[in-house]
C-alpha positions in Angstrom: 17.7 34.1 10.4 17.1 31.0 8.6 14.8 28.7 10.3 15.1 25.1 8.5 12.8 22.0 9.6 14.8 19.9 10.8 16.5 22.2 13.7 13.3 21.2 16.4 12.2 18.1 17.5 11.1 15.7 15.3 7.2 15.5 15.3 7.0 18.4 17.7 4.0 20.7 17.4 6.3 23.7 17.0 7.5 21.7 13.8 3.7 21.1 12.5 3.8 24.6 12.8 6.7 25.7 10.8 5.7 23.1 8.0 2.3 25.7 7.7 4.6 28.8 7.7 6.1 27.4 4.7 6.0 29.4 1.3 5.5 27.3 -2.0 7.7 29.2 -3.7 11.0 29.7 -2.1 10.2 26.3 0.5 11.5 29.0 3.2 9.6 30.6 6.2 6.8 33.4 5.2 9.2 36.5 4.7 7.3 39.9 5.2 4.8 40.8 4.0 2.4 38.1 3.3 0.2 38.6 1.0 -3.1 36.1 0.9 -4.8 35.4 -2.4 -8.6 35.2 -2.9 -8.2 31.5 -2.6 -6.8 32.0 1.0 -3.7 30.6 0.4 -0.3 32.9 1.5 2.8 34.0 -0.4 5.7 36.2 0.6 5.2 39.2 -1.3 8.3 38.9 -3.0 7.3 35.2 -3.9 4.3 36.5 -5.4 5.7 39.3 -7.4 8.3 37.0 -9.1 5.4 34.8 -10.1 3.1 37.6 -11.3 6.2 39.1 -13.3 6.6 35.7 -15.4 3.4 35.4 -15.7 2.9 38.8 -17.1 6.7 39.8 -18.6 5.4 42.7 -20.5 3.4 44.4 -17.5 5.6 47.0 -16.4 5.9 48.3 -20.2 2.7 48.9 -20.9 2.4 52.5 -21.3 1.5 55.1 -18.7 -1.6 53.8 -17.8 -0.6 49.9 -16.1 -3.2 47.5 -16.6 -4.0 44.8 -13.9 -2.7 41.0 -14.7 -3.0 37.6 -13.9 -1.3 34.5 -12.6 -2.0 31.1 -10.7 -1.8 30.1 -7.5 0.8 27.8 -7.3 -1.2 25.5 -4.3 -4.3 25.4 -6.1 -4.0 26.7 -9.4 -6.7 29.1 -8.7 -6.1 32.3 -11.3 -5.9 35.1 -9.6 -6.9 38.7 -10.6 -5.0 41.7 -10.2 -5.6 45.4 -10.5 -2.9 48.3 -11.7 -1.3 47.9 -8.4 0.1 44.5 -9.4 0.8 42.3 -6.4 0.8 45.5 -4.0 -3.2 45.5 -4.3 -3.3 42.1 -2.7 -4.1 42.2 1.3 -1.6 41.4 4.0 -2.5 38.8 6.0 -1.4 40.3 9.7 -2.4 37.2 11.3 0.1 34.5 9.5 2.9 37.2 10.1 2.5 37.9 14.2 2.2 33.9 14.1 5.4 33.9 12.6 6.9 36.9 15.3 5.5 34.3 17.9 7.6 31.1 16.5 10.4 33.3 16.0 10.4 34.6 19.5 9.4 30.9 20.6 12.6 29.4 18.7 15.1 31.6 20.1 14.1 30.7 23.8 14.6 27.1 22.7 17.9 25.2 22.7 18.8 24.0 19.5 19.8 20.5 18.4 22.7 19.9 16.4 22.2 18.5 13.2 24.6 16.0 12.8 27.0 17.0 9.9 27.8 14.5 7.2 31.1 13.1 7.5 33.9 12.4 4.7 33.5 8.8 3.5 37.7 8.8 2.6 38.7 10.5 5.6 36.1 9.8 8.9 37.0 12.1 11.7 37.0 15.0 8.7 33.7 16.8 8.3 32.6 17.8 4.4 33.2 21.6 4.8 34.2 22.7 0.7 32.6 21.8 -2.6 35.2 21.0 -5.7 33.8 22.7 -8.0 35.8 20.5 -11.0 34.5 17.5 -10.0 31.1 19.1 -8.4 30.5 17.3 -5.6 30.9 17.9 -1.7 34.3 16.9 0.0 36.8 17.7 2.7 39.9 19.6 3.6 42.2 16.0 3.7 40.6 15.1 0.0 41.9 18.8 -0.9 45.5 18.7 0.8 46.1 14.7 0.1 43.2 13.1 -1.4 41.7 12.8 -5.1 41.3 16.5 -5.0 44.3 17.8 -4.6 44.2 19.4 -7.9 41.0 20.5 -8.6 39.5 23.9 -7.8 37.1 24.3 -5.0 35.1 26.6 -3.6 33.3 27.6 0.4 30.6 24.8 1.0 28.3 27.4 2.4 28.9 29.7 -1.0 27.7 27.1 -3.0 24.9 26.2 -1.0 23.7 29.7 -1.2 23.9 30.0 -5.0 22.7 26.8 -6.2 19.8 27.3 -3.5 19.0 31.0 -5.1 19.3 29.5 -8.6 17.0 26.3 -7.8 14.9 28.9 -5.9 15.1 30.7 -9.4 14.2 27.7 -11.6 11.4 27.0 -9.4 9.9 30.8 -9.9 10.5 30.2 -13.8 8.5 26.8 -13.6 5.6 27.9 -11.8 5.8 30.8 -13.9 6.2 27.9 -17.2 3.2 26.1 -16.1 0.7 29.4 -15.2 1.6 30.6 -18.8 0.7 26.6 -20.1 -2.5 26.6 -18.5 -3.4 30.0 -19.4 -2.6 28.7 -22.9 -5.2 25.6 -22.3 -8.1 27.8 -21.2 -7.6 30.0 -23.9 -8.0 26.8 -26.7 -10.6 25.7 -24.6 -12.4 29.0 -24.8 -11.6 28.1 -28.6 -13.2 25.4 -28.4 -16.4 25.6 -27.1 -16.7 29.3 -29.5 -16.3 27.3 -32.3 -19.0 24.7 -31.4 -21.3 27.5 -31.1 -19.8 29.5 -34.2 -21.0 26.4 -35.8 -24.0 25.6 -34.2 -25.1 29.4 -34.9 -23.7 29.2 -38.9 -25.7 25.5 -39.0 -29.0 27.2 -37.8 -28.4 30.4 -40.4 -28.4 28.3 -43.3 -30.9 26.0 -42.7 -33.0 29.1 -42.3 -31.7 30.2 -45.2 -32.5 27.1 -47.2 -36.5 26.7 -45.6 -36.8 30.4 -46.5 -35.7 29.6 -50.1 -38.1 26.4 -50.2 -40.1 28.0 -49.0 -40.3 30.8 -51.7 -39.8 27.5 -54.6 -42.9 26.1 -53.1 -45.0 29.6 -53.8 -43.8 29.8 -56.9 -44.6 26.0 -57.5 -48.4 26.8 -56.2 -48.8 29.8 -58.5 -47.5 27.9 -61.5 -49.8 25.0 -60.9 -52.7 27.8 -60.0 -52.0 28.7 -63.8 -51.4 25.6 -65.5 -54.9 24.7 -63.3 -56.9 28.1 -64.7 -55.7 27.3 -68.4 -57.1 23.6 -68.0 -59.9 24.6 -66.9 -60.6 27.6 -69.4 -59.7 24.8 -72.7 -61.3 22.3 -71.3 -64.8 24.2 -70.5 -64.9 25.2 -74.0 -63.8 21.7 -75.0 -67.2 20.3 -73.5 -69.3 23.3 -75.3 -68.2 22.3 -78.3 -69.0 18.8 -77.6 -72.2 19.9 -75.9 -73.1 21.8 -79.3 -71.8 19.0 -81.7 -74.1 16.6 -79.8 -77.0 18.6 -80.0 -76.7 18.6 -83.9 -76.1 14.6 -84.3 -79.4 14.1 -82.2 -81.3 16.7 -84.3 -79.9 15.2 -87.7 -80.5 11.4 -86.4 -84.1 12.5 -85.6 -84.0 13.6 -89.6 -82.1 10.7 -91.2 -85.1 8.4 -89.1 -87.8 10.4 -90.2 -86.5 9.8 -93.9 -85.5 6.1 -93.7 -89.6 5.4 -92.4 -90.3 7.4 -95.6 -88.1 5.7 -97.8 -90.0 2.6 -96.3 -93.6 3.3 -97.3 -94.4 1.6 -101.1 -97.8 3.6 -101.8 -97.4 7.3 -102.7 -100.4 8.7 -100.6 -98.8 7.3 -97.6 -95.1 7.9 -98.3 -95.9 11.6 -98.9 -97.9 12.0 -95.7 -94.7 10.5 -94.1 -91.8 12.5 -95.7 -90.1 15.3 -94.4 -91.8 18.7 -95.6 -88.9 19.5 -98.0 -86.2 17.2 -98.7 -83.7 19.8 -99.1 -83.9 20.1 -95.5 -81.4 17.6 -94.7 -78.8 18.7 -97.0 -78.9 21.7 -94.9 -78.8 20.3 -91.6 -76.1 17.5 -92.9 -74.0 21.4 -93.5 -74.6 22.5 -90.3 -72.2 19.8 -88.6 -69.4 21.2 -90.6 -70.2 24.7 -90.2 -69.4 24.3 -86.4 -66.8 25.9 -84.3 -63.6 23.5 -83.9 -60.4 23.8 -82.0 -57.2 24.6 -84.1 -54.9 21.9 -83.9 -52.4 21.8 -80.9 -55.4 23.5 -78.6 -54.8 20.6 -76.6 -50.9 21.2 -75.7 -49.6 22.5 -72.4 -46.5 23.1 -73.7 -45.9 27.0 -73.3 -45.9 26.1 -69.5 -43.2 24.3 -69.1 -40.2 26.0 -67.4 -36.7 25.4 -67.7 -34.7 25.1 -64.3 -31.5 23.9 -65.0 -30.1 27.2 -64.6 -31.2 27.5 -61.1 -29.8 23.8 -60.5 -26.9 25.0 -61.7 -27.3 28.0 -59.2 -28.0 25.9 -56.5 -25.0 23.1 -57.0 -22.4 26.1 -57.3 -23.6 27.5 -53.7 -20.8 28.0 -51.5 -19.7 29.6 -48.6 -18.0 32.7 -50.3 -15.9 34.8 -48.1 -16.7 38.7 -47.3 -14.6 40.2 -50.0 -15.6 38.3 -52.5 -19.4 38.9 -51.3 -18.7 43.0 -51.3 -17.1 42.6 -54.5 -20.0 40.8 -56.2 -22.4 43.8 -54.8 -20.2 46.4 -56.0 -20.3 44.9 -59.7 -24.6 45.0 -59.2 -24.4 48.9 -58.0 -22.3 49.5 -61.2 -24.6 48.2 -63.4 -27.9 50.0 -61.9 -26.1 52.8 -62.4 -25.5 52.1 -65.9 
């Protein structure tokens, strides 16, 4: 039996009733079983099933071993999770169904009210009872015998009701069925999404380690290279100031001599002068020789230049850093086992 909402009372609470006993799906009364979804809201089994099989058009060719699926609720949108049972793993919800034998039972003791049937607007006293299905639209008997459809082909009222009503029912199954698959389709790129913020984040934080732990190692090098170039300056110029130490030593001494001579040179009377006069002359033409016997530094001691280093290869290393996909990684490894071996 097919209870519609507008056979009660208007407003009645039997008719707030029926209007909860409603399925989504097919807009028709709760048909048994009813199944009720972990978001508490109620499909007809069959309802349910037609949704889950869109959803999931593949399910029942999966192989021996049937994996669960998924779909949406169509109230709430809620995604709903289902074992290898399919929709038979869902519970039955007794409770909606005996309130559904009680409205039933509650209908059938009531009188009915006539709906009032819609009328032929060429003919009045002739109800609309046949569809003509040329012109596809409702009409009566009279428009058929003598009216504007006297030649067209037309077809039982109630037949056509009951298959445009199972093929609306249909296209509503497909489009709930359309928009589950549409928002599985957005979750999935939003699941995108957010992976490949965090991809990134995670490949951002990987290479700036990787670039502190290589600036790191430029800056120990740097510090041992200075370390060296600091040792070296320190060993030349150390010997630098013992030569000058030395070379000073032998001015003063031969000053002291060239003085000693000059007040010599000054005295006019002989018994004075040779009182005065160094013990033997030849004394300063040894000591002048002594100054240019002395160690001296070769020429170019001074130059730092064997510690300069050339890093335009490694600029060149660094500017032709790249991201460099696997394959090309394994085969630049491969080439470097073949050559150890060789």
């Amino acid at each position: 039996m097919d209870f519609q909402a507008g056979i009660l009372r208007d407003g009645s609470p039997m008719e707030s009733l029926e209007k909860q006993l409603i399925c989504p799906i097919c807009l028709e009364m709760f048909s048994k079983p009813v199944v009720i979804l972990p978001c508490q809201h109620n499909l007809c089994r069959k309802c349910a099933n037609d949704v889950f099989q869109a959803a999931n058009p593949y399910w029942q060719t999966r192989g021996s071993v049937v994996s669960g699926g998924r779909f949406r609720c169509p109230s709430c949108r809620h995604e709903v999770l289902l074992d290898r049972h399919g929709v038979y793993g869902l519970q039955r919800n007794l409770l909606v169904e005996n309130i559904i034998d009680i409205y039933k039972q509650e209908c059938s003791s009531r009188p009915l009210k006539k709906r009032e049937h819609p009328m032929c607007k060429e003919h009045e006293d002739e109800r609309i009872n046949i569809y003509c299905v040329t012109c596809e639209v409702p009409t009566c008997s009279m428009c058929k015998v003598f009216g504007a459809h006297k030649d067209c082909e037309v077809a039982p009222l109630e037949t056509v009701f009951q298959g445009q009503k199972t093929e609306l029912n249909n296209c509503i199954s497909m489009l709930v069925a359309g928009n589950d698959r549409i928002q599985t389709i957005i979750s999935q790129l939003e699941d995108s999404c957010r992976s490949t913020e965090e991809n990134s984040e995670a490949a951002k934080r990987e290479l700036c380690a990787r670039f502190d732990a290589l600036a790191e190692v430029l800056e120990e090098k740097k510090t041992e290279l200075l370390e060296r170039i600091t040792r070296e300056q320190g060993d030349k110029t150390g010997f630098i100031q013992s030569l000058i130490c030395r070379y000073k030593e032998q001015l003063e001494k031969s000053s002291r001599l060239v003085e000693t001579a000059i007040q010599a040179m000054e005295e006019t009377g002989g018994a004075a002068f040779l009182m005065v006069r160094p013990p033997n002359p030849s004394c300063l033409i040894v000591e002048a020789s002594k100054g240019g016997r002395l160690e001296k530094i070769e020429q170019g001691y001074e130059s730092m230049d064997a510690f300069s280093v050339s890093l335009d290869h490694l600029a060149e290393a660094v500017h032709a850093v790249d991201f460099n996909p696997a394959e090309e990684d394994e085969e630049y490894f491969d080439g470097e086992e073949e050559d150890v071996e060789e």
